[in-house]
N, C-alpha and C positions, 0 to 999 in steps of 0.2 A: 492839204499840202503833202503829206506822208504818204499818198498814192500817187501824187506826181513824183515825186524823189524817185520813189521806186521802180518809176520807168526807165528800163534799158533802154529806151528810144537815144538817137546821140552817140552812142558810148562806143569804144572800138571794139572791134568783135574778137572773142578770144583768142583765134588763131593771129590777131593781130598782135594782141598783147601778148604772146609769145614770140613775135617777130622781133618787137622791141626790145626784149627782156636785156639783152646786154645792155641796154644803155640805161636801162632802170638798175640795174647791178650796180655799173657804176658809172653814171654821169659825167664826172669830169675825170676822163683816161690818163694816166700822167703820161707827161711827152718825154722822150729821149733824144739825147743829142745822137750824133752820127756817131761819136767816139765811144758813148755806152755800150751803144747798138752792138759795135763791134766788140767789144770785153766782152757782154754775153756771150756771142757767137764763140768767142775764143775759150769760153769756161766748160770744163769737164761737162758734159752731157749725165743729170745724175741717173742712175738704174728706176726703171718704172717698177712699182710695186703693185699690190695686188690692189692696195689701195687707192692708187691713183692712176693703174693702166685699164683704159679702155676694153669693154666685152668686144667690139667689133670691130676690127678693120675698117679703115678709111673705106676699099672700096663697097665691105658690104654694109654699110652703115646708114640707116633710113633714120633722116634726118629729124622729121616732125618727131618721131615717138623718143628721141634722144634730147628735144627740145622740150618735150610733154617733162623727161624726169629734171631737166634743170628749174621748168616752171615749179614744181615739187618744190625743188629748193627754196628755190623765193620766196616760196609765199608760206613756208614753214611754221617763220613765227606768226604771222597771222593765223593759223589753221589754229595752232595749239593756242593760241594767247585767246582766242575767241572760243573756246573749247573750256579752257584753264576758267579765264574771267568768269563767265554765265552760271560757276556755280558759288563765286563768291558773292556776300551780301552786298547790295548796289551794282555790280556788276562795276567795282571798282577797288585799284590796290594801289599800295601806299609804293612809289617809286623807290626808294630804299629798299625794301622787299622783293620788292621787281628783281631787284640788280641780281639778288643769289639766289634765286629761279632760273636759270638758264636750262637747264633740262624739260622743265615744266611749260615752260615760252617758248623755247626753241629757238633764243639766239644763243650767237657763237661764245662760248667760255671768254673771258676776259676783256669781252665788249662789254661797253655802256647799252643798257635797254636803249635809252632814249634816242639811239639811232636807228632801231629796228621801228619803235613807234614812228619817228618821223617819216617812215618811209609808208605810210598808207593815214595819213591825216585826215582822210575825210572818215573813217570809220576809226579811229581812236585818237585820243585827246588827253594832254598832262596838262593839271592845271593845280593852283593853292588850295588845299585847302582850310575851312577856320581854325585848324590847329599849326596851320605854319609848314604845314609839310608839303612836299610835295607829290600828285599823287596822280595818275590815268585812269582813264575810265575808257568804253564806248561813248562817240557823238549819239546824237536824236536820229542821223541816219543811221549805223549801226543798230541800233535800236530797234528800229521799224525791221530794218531786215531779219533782226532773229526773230521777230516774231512771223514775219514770212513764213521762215524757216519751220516754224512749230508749226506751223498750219501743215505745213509739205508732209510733217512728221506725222501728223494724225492722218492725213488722207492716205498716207503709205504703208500706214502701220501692219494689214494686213497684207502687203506685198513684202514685209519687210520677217512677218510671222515664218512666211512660205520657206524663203530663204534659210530662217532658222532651224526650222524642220527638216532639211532638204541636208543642210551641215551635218545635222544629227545623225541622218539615215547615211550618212558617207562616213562618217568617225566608226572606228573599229569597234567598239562597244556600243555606240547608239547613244554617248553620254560626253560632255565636253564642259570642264570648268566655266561656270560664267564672267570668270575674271579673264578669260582671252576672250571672249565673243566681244564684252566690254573692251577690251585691248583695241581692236579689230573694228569697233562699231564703224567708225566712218567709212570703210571701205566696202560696206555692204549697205551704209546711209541706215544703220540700227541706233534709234533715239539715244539720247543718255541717261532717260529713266526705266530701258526698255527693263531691268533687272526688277521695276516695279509691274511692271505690264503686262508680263506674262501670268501673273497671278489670274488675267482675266481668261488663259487659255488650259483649265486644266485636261481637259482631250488632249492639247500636242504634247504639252511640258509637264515634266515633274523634277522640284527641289529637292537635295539630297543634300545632305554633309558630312564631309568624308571625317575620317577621326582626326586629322592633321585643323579642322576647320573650314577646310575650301569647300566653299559655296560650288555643286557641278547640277547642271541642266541636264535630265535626263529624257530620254526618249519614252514616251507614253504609248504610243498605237504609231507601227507600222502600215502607210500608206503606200501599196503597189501602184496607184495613180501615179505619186509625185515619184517613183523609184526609176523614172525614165532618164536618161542624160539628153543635152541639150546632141550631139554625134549619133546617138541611136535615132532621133527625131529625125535629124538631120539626112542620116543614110537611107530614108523612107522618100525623101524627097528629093536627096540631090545623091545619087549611089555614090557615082565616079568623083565627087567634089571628096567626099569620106574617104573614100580609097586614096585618095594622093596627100590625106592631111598626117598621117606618121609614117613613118619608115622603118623597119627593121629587117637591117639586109640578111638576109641566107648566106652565109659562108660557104664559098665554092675557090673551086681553082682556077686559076688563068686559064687553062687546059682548055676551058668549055666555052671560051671566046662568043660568049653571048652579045647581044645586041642590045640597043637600048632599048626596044620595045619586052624579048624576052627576058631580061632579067629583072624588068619591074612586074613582068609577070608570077616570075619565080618568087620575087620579094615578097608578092602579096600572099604567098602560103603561110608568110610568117606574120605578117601583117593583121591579115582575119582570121578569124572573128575576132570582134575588140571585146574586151575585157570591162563588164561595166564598174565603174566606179560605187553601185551600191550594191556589188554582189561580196558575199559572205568569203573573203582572200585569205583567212584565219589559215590554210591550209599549204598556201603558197610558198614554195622556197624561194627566198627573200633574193637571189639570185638567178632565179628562172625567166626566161622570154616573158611567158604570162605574168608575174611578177611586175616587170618593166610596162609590159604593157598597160598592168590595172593602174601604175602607180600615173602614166601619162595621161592615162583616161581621167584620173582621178584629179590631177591640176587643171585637165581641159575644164572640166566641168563645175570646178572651185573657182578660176578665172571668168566663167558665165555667170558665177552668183556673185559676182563683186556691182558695184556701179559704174564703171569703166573699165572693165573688163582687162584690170593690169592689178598686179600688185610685188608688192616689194618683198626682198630675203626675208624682212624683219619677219612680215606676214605669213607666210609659208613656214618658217620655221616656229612660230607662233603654235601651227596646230602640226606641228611634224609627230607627236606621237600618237596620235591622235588619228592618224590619216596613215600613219606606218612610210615615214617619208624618210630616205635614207641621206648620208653626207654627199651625195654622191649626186642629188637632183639639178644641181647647176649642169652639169657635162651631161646630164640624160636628157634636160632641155634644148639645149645647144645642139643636139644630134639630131635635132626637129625639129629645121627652119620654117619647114612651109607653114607649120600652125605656129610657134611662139618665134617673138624675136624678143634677146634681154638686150637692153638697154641700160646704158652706164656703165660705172665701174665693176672688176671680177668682186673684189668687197664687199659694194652695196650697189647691185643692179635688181634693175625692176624688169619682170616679162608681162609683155603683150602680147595677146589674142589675136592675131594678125587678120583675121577674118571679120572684125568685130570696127575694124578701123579701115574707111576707105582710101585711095592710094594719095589721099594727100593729108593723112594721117591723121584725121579728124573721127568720130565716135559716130559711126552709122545711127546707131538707135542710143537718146540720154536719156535718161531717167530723169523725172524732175527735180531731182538733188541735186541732178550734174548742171543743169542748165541755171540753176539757182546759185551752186559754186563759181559757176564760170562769171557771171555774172557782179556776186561778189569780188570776187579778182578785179573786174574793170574797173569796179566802184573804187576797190582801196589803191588804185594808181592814178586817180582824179588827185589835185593837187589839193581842191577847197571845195568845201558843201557848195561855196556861190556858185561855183563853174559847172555843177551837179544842175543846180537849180535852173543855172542859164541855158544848159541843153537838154532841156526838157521841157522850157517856157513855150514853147510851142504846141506841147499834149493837149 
């Protein structure tokens, strides 16, 4: 029965489940009479803040990848609650408990859990338990999926090693605490025993501990194989595609009335050669073209080692010193539409790999993590296991 559940066959397909997401938010919309309607209209318009105004413009605003970071949101406390749960005994917590975990769960401060649970029933479940309390767990389909899940974990593991290696040789020392790689895991689909795991690789990794305590990953043997970036590959096969993915203008004067073919000429003096992200920048003034340059090379090719090839402030700032990443990377982004577009709020906006997503904003190449997430999504907006069951009675 647990390998018919687990068939997708039936289910809406993710970019569906992102179509609906409004009405999964909220259900039943309140109605306004004509008379409110207008008192809004009439109320002081308040000042947008950083937090709440938009990275892009109405006109330049690519809708799927802005609907990708609301999905983000949604499915929030599931992400964490299914993260959180899997390490606790039973894979179950006492609802009372629940309630002042909001950080940890990842619903909103001064909400009841028991409305974030209700909003994905067929993979979580609050029930009595023999002590009177009231408590959640995972269903039996939940269940079956984490264990999916671990399967996906081991068959990846050495795709997931590479990635780690590859971190290493981009961090300006060769060395990175393993309390942010741990931070970070999901974004690169890195287990959550990987901190046990690597014990099995002592050729890439070596444990250190600094006098403070922290646990850091160090870099063992330099591989010039894996020291390629995915833009250096790339300009072997597609030159002109490379050339037009950064921009950095040459400063000149109106005076010279260029054209638009000559001045993307002129541009590209400034432009090449790129700057690889694993070459030795120790030397670079932290304000120099080359500088700007390593540090864009250096997200492009951070944003290749993720699993969907996007990630959020929190994440970047995560390894900023580590990668020598200045205050300054939002407005260095932004200056470089053709390869990233950010998405969301100036506060918390997420960039995209704009090459990585085709133009109807969907993930050209997913990793089986991504297809197994998406997938999950579908399942926790089913209303009941039966209705799970009923569309799939035909496998």
């Amino acid at each position: 029965m647990a390998s018919r559940l687990l068939s997708p066959k039936n289910l809406p397909t993710f970019q569906t489940l992102i179509s609906i997401l409004p009405f999964l938010q909220n259900p039943n919309p309140p109605s306004f009479s004509s008379s409110s309607t207008l008192n809004r209209k009439n109320k002081k318009k308040k000042k947008e803040s950083p937090r709440t105004k938009l990275v892009q413009h109405e006109s330049h605003r690519i809708h799927p990848f802005e609907e990708i970071v609301q999905c983000d949101i949604f499915f929030r406390f599931l992400t964490r609650t299914k993260s959180f749960l899997s390490k606790q005994p039973e894979h179950v917590l006492r609802l009372d408990d629940a309630g002042k975990l909001y950080r940890e769960l990842g619903f909103p401060r001064g909400r009841k859990v028991a409305r974030s649970i209700d909003r994905h029933p067929s993979l979580l479940q609050v029930y009595r338990h023999t002590d009177g309390k009231m408590w959640f767990g995972f269903t039996d389909l939940m269940e079956n999926l984490l264990q999916e899940e671990e399967k996906i974990m081991d068959e990846m593991e050495k795709s997931r090693v590479l990635i780690v290696r590859k971190l290493l040789m981009m961090s300006a020392n060769k060395r990175i605490p393993l309390s942010k790689i741990y931070h970070c895991r999901l974004l690169f689909g890195i287990p959550e025993d990987f901190r046990d795991r690597i014990s099995k690789y002592p050729d890439y990794f070596r444990v250190v501990f600094e006098e403070n305590g922290t646990r850091v990953l160090e870099l063992v043997e330099w591989d010039p194989a894996l020291a390629v970036s995915t833009l250096e590959r790339d300009f072997v096969l597609d030159e002109d595609r490379v050339k037009k993915a950064f921009k950095f203008p040459v400063s000149r004067g109106k005076s010279l009335d260029l054209d638009e073919d000559d001045a993307r000429k002129l541009n590209l003096l400034n432009t090449l050669p790129l700057v690889s992200p694993y070459s030795d920048c120790s030397d670079l003034k932290i304000w120099s073209l080359e500088a700007e340059k390593y540090r864009v090379g250096l997200v492009h090719e951070f944003l290749n080692l993720t699993l969907e090839k996007r990630a959020s402030i929190h994440h970047i700032v995560e390894f900023k010193e580590e990668f020598n990443l200045t205050k300054h990377t939002y407005h260095m982004l932004l200056k470089q539409p053709n390869t990233f577009y950010l998405a969301g709020t100036e506060m918390n906006w997420t960039v995209f790999l704009r090459d990585a997503y085709g133009e109807d904003g969907v993930l050209i190449d997913k990793d089986p993590q991504v297809v197994f997430n998406e997938k999950l999504y579908r399942y926790s907006c089913m209303k009941e296991v039966k209705e799970i069951e009923l569309g799939v009675s035909g496998d």
